[in-house]
C-alpha positions as CSV (number, residue, x, y, z in Angstrom):
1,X,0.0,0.0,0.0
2,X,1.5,3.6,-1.1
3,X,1.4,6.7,1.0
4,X,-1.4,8.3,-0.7
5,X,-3.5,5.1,-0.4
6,X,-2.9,4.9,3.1
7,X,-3.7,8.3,4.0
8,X,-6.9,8.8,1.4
9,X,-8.4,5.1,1.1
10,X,-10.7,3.4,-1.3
11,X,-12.3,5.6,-4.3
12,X,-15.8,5.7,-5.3
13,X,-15.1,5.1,-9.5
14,X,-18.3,6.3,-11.0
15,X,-19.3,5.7,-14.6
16,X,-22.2,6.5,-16.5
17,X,-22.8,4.6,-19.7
18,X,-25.1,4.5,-22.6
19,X,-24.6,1.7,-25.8
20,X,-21.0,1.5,-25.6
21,X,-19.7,-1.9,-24.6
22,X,-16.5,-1.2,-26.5
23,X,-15.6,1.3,-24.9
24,X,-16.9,0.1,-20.9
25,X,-14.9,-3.1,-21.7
26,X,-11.4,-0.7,-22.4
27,X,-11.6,1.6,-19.9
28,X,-12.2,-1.4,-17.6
29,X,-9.4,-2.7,-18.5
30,X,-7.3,0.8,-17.8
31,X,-8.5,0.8,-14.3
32,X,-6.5,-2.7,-13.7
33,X,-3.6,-1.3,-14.5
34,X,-3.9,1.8,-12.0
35,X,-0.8,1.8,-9.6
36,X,-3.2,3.8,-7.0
37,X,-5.3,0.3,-6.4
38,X,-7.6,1.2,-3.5
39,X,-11.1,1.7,-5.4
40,X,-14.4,0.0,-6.1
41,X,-16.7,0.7,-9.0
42,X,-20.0,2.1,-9.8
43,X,-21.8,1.6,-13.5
44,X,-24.8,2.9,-13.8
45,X,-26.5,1.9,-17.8
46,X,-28.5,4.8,-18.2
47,X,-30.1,2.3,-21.3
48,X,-32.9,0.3,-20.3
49,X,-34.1,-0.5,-23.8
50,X,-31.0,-2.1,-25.7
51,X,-28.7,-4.7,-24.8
52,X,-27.3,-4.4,-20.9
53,X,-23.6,-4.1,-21.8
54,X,-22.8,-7.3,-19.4
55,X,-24.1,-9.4,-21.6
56,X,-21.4,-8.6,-23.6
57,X,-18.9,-11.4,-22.5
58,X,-15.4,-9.2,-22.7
59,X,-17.0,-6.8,-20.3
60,X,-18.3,-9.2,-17.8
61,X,-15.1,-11.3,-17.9
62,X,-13.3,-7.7,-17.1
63,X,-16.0,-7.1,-14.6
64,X,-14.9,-10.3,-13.1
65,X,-11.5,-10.4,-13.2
66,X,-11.6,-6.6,-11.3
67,X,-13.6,-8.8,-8.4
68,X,-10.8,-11.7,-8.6
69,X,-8.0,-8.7,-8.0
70,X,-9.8,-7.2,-5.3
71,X,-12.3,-4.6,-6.1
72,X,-16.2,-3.8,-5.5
73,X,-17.7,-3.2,-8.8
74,X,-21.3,-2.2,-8.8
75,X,-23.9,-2.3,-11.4
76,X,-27.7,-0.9,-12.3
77,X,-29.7,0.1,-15.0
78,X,-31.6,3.2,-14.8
79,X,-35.2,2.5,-14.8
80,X,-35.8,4.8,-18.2
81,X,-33.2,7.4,-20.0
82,X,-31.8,9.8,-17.6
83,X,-29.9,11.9,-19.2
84,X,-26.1,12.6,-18.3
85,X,-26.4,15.2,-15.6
86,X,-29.1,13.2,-13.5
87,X,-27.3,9.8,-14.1
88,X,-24.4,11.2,-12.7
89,X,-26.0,13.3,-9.9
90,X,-27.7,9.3,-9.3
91,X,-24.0,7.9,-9.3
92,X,-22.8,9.8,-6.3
93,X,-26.1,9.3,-4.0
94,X,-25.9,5.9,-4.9
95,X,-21.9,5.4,-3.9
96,X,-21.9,8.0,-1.0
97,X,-24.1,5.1,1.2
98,X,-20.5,3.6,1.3
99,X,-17.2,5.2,3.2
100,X,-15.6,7.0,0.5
101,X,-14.0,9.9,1.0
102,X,-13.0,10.4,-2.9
103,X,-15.5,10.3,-6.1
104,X,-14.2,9.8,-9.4
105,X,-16.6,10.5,-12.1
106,X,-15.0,8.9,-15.7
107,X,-16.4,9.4,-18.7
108,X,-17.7,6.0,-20.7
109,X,-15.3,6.7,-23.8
110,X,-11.9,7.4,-22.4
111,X,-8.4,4.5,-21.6
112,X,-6.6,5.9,-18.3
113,X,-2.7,6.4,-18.2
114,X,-1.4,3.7,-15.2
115,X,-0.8,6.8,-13.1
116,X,-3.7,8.5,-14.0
117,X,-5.5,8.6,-10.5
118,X,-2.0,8.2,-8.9
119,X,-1.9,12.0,-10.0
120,X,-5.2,13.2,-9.3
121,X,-5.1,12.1,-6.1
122,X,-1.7,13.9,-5.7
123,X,-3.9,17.2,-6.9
124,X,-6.3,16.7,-4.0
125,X,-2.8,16.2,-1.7
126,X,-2.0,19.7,-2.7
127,X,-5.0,21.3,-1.2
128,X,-7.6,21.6,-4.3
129,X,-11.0,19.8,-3.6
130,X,-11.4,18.9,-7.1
131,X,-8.7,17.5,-9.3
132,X,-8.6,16.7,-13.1
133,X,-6.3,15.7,-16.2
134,X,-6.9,16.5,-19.9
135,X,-8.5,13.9,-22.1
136,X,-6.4,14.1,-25.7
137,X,-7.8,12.4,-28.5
138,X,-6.1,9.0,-28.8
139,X,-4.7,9.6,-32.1
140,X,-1.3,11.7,-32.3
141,X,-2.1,15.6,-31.7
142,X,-0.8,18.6,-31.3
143,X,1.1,19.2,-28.3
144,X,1.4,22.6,-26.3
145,X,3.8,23.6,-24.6
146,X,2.7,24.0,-20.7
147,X,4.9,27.0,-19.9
148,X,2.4,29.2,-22.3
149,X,-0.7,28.5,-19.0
150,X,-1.1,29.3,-16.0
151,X,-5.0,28.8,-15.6
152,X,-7.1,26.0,-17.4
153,X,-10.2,26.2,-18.9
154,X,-10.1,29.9,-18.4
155,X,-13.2,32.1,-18.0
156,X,-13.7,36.0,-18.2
157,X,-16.9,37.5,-17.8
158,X,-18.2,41.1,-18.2
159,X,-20.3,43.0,-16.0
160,X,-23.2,41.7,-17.3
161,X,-22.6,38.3,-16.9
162,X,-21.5,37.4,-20.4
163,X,-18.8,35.2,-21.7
164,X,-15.8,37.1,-22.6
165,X,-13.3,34.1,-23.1
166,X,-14.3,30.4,-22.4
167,X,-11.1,28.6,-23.0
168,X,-11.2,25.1,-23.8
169,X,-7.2,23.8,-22.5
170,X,-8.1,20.2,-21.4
171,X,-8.2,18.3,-24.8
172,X,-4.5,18.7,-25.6
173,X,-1.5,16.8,-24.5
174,X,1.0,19.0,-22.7
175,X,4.9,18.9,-22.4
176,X,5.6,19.0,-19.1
177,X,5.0,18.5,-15.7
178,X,2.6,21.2,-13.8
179,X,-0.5,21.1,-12.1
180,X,-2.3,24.7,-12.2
181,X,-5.4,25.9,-11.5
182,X,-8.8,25.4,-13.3
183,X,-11.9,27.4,-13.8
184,X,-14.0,24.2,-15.4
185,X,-12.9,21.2,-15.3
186,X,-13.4,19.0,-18.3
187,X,-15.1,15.5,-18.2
188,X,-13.3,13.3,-16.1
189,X,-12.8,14.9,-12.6
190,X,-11.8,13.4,-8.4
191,X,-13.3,14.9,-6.0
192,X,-13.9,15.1,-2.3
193,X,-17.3,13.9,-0.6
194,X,-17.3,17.2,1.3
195,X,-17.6,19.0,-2.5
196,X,-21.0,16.9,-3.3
197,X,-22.2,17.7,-0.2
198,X,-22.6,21.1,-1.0
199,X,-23.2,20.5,-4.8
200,X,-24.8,18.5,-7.0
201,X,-25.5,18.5,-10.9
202,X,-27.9,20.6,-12.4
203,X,-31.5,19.2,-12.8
204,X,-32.6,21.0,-15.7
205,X,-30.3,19.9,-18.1
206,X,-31.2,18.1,-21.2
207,X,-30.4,14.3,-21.7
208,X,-27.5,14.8,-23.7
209,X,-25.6,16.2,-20.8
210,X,-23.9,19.4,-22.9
211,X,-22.5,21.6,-19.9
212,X,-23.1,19.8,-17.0
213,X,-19.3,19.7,-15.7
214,X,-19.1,23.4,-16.6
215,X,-22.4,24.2,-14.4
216,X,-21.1,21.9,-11.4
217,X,-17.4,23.5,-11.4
218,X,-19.0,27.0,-11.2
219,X,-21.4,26.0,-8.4
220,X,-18.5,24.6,-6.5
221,X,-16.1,27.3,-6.6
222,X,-19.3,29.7,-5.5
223,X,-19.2,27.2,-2.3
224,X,-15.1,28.1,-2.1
225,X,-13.7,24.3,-3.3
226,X,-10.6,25.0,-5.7
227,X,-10.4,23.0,-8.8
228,X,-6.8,21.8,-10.3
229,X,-6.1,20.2,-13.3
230,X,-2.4,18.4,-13.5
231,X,-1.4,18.4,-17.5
232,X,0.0,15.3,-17.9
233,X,-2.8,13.0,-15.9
234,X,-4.0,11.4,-19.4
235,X,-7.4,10.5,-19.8
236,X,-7.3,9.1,-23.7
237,X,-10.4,10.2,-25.0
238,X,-11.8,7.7,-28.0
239,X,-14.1,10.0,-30.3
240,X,-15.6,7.0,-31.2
241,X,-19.1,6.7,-32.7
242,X,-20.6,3.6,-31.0
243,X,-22.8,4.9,-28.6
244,X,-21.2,7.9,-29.8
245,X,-24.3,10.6,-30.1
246,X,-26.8,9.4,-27.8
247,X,-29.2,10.9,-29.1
248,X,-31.0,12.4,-32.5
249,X,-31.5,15.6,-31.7
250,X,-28.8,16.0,-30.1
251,X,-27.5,19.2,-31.6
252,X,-30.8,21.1,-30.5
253,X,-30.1,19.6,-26.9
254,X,-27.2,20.6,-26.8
255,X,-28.1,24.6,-27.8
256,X,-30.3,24.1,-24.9
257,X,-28.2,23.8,-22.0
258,X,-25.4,25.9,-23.8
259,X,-28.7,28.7,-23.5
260,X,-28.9,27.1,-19.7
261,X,-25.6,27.9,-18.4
262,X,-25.8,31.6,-20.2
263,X,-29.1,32.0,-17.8
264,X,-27.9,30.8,-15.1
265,X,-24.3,32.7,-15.5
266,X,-26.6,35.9,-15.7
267,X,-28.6,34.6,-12.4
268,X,-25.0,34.5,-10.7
269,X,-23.1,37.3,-12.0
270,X,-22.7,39.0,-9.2
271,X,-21.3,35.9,-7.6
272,X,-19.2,34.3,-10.4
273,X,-17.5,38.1,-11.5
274,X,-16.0,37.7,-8.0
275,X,-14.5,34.4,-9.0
276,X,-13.8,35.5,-13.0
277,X,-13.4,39.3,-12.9
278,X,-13.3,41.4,-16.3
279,X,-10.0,42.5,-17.4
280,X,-8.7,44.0,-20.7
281,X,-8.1,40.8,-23.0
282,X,-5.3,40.9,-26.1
283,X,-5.7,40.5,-29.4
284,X,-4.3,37.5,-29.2
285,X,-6.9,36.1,-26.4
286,X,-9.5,37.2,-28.2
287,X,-8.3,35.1,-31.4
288,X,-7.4,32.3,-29.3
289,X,-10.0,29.0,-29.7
290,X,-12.5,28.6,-27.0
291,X,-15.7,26.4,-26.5
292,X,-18.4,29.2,-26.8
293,X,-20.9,27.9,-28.4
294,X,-21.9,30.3,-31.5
């Protein structure tokens, strides 16, 4: 047993899932090769109508090998389609009946690094209450160099409440070590039970979940928790399209909670322009690429 496992314990791994057994079945197998061993796992298959993905036999022998080496893994099927946001918000009240002290929430499609929650977990050691990686596409990609920021996932708002700059820094591979702070985190994220205590995922969302870890970030740092992001914890993301799209309309639901995070931004302003005040941007910040939608 390591240092960090001593001293935080067992995680709570939480994953929410919809039609991709692929995907379940490699990320499964990611998590067996963790170096920080202490956690048990929660799926919940927000698909009651298709095929549960543990009759798929690769996933259920990966299932049961993670039992044979040690670990709790948990499964349930959601009684009809919840929807990202609630499924996860469902995930946590469902895990917290146990002792955990630490929540992982990992997206469906993404293959952990070995060290991946080694280093999150590290994060939370620092004194941030939420800690996160990036989640590059799996291919080869562009790789920044991580002298050139200082703050992840950057926000500036104006007076009014309106997005200035909404940087999108997660989804790129970095060049070196650092772990800096983060306005949003993105997708994959650890946490500390004391942070959904205080918050939990925003019920008005649509199904297809568009937004939902940008809402919960802002509502946590309202409540004082710090977010970090360390640059090279590598969550792989797939970009795969089984299971891909959940959903058919999923461009208009998506527009929607965009327009639901701009509401609720306004609702808050005088709250969240304490946490992202205005200042003068460059030229180059404002030609930068961020995630706004248009």
């Amino acid at each position: 047993m390591t240092n960090l496992e001593e001293k935080y314990g067992e995680i709570a791994i939480c994953i929410a899932t919809r039609a991709r057994p692929s995907e379940i079945g490699l990320l499964l197998q990611s998590l067996r090769t963790q170096t920080y061993k202490k956690f048990s796992v929660f799926i919940l298959e927000d698909n009651p109508e298709d095929r549960s993905c543990l009759e798929f036999y690769f996933v259920n022998y990966l299932v049961t090998r993670l039992k044979l080496e040690g670990h709790l893994v948990f499964f349930e099927r959601t009684p009809y389609t919840y929807g990202v946001s609630k499924a996860r918000q469902r995930l946590y009240e469902w895990a917290s009946k146990g002792d955990y002290q630490l929540f992982a929430r990992l997206d469906d499609d993404v293959i952990l690094e070995p060290d991946y929650l080694e280093r999150l977990v590290k994060v939370i050691d620092q004194g941030y209450d939420i800690a996160s990686g990036v989640t590059p596409p799996l291919t080869p990609s562009f790789i920044r160099n991580s002298e050139t920021i200082n703050i992840a996932d950057e926000v500036v708002l104006d007076k009014e409440g309106n997005f200035l700059i909404d940087y999108d820094d997660c989804g790129f591979q970095y060049t070196g070590e650092k772990i800096i702070p983060c306005h949003h985190f993105r997708s994959c994220a650890l946490m500390k039970r004391q942070v959904h205590e205080k918050v939990s995922y925003n019920s008005k969302l649509s199904k297809h979940g568009y937004r939902e870890e940008t809402l919960f970030s802002f509502k946590a740092q309202i409540e004082g928790f710090k977010i970090g992001v360390d640059l090279q914890a590598k969550a792989f993301h797939l970009n795969c399209p089984s299971g891909g799209e959940r959903f058919n309309d999923q461009m208009q639901l998506a527009q929607f909670n965009q327009s639901q995070l701009k509401d609720w931004v306004k609702e808050n302003k005088d709250k969240l322009c304490k946490l992202f005040p205005y200042r003068e941007l460059t030229e180059q910040e404002l030609k930068r690429d961020n995630n706004l939608a248009k």
